[in-house]
N, C-alpha and C positions, 0 to 999 in steps of 0.2 A: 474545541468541543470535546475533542476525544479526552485531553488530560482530563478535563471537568468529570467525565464518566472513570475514567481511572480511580482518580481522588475518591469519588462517591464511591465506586466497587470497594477500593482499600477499607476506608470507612465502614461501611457495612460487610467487610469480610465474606466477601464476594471470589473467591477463587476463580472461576469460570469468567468472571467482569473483568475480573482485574489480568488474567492470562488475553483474551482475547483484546481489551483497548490497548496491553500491552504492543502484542503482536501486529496489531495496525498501527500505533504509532511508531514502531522499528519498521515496519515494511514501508512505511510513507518516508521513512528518512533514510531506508533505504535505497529507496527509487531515485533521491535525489542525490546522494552519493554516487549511484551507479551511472546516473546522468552528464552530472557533472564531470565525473572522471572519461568517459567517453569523449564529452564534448572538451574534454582540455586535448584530448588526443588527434581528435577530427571533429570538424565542423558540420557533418554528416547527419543532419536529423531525421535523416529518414528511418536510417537502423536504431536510432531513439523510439519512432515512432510503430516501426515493427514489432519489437520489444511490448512497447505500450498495449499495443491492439493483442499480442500472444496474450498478456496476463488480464484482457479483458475479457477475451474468448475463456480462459482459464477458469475465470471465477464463476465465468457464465454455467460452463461445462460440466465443473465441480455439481452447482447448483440444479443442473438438472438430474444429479445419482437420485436414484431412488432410496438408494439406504441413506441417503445424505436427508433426504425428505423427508424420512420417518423420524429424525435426529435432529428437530428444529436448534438445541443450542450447539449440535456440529456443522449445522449448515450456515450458521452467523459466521462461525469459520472463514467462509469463502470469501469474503471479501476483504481477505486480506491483499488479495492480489489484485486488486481495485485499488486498493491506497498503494502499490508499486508504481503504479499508473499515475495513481495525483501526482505521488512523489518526480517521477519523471515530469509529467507538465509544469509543476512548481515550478524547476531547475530552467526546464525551457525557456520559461516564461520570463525569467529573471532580465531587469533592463542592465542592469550593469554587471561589465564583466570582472570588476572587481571582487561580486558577488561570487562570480561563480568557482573563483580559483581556491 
């Protein structure tokens, strides 16, 4: 979904479209790099899942600034640290460990 909005932002010369679907699809494949590399290290998901909850509380927190509020396309912003998050669950979720190395 997100490349589809990339693609479209590109197309229509969308600077602001094309910086923010950017930004969330690095942050999503972010989360799952940073996942994965943990989990090759330790088996530990709980400190995955700590991680996870920070950058949900984050984007939550971001979203409640008042200047962020008056700034509806700096506030789309915030969820960038929400697709950290899928990205971690992605990784988690993954059934093979072939996948994950």
């Amino acid at each position: 979904g997100n490349t589809v909005f990339l693609g479209s932002a590109l197309e229509s010369l969308d600077g602001f479209g094309v910086a923010l679907y950017l930004a969330i699809i690095l942050s999503f494949m972010g989360g799952v790099m940073f996942t994965v590399e943990v989990m090759s290290r330790t088996k530990r998901k709980l400190a995955i899942g700590f991680i996870m909850a920070l950058n949900l509380i984050g984007c939550d927190a971001l979203a409640a600034i008042p200047y962020l509020q008056a700034h509806p396309n700096m506030l789309r912003f915030t969820c960038v640290f929400a697709a950290v998050s899928m990205g971690s669950q992605n990784a988690i979720s993954m059934k093979h460990e072939e996948i994950q190395q």
